[in-house]
DOZAMAR-343504 format. One record per residue (C-alpha): residue number from 1; x, y, z. Coordinates in nm, 4 decimals, padded with zeros to 6 digits, always signed. Layout:
! DOZAMAR-343504
NODE    i        px        py        pz
NODE  NUM         X         Y         Z
...
***
This chain:
! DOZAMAR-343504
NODE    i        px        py        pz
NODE    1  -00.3138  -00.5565  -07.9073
NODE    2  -00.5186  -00.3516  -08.1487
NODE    3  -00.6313  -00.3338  -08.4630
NODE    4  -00.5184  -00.0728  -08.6914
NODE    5  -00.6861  +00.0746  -08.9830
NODE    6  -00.5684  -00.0131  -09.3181
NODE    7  -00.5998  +00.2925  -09.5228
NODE    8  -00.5548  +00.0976  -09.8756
NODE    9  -00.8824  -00.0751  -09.8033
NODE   10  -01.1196  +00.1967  -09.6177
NODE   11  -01.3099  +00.4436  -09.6904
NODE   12  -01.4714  +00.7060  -09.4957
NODE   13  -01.7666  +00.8985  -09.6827
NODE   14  -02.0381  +01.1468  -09.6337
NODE   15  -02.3495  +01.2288  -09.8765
NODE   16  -02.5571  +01.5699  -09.8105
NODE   17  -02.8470  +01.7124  -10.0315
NODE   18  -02.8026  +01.9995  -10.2534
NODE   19  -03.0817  +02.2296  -10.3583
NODE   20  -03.3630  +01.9427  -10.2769
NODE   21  -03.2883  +01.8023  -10.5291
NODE   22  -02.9658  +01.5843  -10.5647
NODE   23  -02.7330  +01.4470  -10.3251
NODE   24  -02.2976  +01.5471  -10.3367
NODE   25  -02.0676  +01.2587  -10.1952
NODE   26  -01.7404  +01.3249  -10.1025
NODE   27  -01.4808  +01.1461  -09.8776
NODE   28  -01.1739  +01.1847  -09.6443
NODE   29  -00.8533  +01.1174  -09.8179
NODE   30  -00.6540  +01.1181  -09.4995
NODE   31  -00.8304  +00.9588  -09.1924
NODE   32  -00.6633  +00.7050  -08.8799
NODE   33  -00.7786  +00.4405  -08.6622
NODE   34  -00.7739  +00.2078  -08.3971
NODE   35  -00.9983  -00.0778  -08.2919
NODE   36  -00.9586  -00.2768  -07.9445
NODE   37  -01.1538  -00.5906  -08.0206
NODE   38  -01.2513  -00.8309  -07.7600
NODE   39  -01.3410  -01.0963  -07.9458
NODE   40  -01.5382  -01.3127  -07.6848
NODE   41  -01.7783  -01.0340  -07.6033
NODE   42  -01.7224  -00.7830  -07.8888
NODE   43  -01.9675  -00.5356  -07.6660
NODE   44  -01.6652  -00.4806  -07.4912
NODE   45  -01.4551  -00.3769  -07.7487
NODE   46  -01.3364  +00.0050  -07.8780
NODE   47  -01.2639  +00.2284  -08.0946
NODE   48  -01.1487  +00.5879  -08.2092
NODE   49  -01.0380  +00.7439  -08.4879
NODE   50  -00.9377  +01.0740  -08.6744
NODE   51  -00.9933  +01.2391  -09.0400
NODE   52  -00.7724  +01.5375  -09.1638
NODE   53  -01.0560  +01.7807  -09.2689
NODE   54  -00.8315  +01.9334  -09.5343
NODE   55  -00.8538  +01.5532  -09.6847
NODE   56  -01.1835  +01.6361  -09.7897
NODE   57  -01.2817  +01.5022  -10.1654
NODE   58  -01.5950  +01.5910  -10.3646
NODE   59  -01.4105  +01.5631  -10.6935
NODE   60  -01.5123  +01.9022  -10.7342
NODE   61  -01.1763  +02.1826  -10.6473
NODE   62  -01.3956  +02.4838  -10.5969
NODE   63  -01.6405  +02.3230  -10.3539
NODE   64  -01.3533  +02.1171  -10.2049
NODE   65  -01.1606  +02.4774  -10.1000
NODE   66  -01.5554  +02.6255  -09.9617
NODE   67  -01.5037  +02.2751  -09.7189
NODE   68  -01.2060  +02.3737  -09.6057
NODE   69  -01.2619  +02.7481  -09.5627
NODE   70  -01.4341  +02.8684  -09.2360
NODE   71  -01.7313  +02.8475  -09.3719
NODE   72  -01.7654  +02.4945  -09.3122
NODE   73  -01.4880  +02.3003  -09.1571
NODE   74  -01.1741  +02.5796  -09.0988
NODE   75  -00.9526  +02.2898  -09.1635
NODE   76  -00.6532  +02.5491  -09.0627
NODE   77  -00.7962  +02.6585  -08.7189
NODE   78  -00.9677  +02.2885  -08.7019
NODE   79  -00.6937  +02.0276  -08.8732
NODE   80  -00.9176  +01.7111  -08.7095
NODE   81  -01.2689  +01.5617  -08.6535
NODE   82  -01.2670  +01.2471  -08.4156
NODE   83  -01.4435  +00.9679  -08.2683
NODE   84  -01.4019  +00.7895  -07.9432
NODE   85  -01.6663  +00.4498  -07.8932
NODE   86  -01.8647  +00.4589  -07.5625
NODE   87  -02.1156  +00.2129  -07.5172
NODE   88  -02.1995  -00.1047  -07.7987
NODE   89  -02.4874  -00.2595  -07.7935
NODE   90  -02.5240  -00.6292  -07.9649
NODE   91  -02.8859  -00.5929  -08.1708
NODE   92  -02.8211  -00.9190  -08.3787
NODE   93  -02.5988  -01.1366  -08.4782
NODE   94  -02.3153  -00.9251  -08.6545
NODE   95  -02.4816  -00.6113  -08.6035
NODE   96  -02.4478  -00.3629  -08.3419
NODE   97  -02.5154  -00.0082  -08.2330
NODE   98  -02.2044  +00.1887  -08.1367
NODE   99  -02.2521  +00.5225  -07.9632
NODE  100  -01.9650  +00.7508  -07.9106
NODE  101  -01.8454  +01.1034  -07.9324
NODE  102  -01.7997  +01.3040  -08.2900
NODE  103  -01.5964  +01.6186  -08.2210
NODE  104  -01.5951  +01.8255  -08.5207
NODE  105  -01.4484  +02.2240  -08.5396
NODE  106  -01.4036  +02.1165  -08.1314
NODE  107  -01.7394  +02.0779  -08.0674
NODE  108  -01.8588  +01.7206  -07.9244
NODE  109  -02.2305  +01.5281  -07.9937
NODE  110  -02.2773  +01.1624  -07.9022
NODE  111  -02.3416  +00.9901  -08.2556
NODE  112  -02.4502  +00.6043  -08.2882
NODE  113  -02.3903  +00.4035  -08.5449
NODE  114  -02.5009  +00.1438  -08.7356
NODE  115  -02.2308  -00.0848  -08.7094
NODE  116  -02.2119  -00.4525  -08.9045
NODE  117  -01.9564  -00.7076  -08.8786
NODE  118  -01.8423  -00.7903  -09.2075
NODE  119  -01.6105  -01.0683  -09.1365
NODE  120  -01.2540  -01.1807  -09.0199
NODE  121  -01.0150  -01.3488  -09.2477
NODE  122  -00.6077  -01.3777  -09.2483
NODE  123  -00.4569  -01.2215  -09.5855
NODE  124  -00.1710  -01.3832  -09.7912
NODE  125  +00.1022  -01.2786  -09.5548
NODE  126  -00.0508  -01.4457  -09.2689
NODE  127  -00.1968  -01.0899  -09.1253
NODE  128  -00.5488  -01.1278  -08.9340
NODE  129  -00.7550  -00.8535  -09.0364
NODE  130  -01.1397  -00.7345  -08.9825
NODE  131  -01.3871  -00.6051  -09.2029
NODE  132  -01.7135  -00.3396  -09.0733
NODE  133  -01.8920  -00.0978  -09.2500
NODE  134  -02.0680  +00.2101  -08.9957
NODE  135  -02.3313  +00.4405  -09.0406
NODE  136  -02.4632  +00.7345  -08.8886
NODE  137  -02.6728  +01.0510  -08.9630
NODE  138  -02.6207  +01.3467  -08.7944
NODE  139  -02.6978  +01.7483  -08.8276
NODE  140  -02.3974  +01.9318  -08.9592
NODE  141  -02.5867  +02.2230  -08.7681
NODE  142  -02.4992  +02.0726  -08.4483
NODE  143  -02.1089  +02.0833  -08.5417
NODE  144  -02.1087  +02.4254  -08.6420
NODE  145  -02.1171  +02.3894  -08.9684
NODE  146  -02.4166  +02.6327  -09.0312
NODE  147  -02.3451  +02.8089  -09.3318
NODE  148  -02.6342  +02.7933  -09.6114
NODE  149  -02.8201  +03.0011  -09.9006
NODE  150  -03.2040  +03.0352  -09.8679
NODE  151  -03.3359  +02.9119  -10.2431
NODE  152  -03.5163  +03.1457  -10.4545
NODE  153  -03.7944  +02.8996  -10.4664
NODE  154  -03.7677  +02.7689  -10.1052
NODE  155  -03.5906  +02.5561  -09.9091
NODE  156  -03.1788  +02.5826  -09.8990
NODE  157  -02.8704  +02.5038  -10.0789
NODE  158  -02.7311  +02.2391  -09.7978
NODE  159  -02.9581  +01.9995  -09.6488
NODE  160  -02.8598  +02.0205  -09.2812
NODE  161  -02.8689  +01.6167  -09.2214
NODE  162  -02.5049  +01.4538  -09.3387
NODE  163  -02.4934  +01.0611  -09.3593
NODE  164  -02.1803  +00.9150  -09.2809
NODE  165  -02.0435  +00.6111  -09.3892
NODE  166  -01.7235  +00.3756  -09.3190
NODE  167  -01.6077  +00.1117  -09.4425
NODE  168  -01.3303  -00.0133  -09.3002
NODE  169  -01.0298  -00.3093  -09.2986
NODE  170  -00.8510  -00.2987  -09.0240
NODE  171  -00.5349  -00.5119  -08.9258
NODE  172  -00.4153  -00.6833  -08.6224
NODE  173  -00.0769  -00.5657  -08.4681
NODE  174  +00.1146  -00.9006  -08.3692
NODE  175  +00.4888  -00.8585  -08.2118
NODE  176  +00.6056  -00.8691  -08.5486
NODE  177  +00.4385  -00.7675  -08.9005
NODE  178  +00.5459  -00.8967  -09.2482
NODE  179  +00.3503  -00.6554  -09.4698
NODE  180  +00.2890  -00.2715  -09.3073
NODE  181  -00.0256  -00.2679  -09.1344
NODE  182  -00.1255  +00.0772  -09.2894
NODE  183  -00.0071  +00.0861  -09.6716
NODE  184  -00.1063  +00.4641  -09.8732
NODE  185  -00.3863  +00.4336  -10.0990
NODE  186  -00.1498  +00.4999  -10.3769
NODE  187  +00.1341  +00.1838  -10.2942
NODE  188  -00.1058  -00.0735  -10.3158
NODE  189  -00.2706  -00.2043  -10.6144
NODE  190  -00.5376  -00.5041  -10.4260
***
């Protein structure tokens, strides 16, 4: 059975620079997931996942539209980026590298992540559910995403490298489920 994303409790965030000389965060308001764990040899486990680019979030409404425009992500022609898992590799205990394939504006890179095991526990309702945070840099360049403004005193607007991180709670899907597995952001107070 897999494990689903819990929305409530996730995030899924990106930081670029800007000018040289600060760095904009934003995030992904709408994003999915599922997670195949094998937990006796968690190298053989899986995962993939999808973000609504229109989602995007920089608590800024100007900049957020330029995101969506197709300029950068052409979240009309391009409503989702994805990620399927390919191989994981165990590099310590609780930490692994996960490579798999980003396809953003429908073009596909292999990306690996840093990928650490943040625990297992069973919440109040008796749900089992798993904690990991993931990160991975990768050239926006590579996706398409090319658009930039040459600075007056060098250098550009947009750095080209974009970290990503994820945090992420997901939840195991037994027969039957006493709280909904993936609860909006705005319904849930814990």
């Amino acid at each position: 059975m897999p494990w689903v994303i819990d929305l409530a409790h996730s995030q899924l965030e990106f930081s670029v620079r800007h000018m040289m000389i600060s760095t904009v965060r934003g995030r992904f308001n709408k994003f999915s997931g599922t997670l195949n764990i094998n937990e006796a040899q968690l190298e053989a486990s899986s995962a993939e996942g999808t973000a609504e680019t229109a989602s995007i979030n920089t608590n800024d409404p100007n900049r957020d539209t330029h995101l969506r425009s197709p300029d950068f992500f052409d979240a009309e022609k391009y409503p989702l980026m994805s990620f399927r898992s390919g191989k994981i590799t165990r590099v310590e205990e609780g930490r692994y590298k996960v490579a798999g394939l980003l396809t953003i504006r429908d073009v596909t890179r292999e990306v690996v992540f840093d990928v650490s095991m943040e625990g297992f526990g069973k919440d109040p309702w008796g749900n089992r559910r798993i904690g990991l945070a993931a990160q991975a840099t990768i050239n926006r360049k590579d996706f398409g995403l090319t658009w930039n403004v040459a600075l007056e005193t060098g250098g550009w607007l947009v750095q080209d490298q974009v970290k990503i991180s994820a945090d992420l709670e997901a939840v195991y899907q037994a027969e039957a489920q006493s709280e909904p597995a993936q609860a909006s952001s705005e319904t849930s107070a814990a």
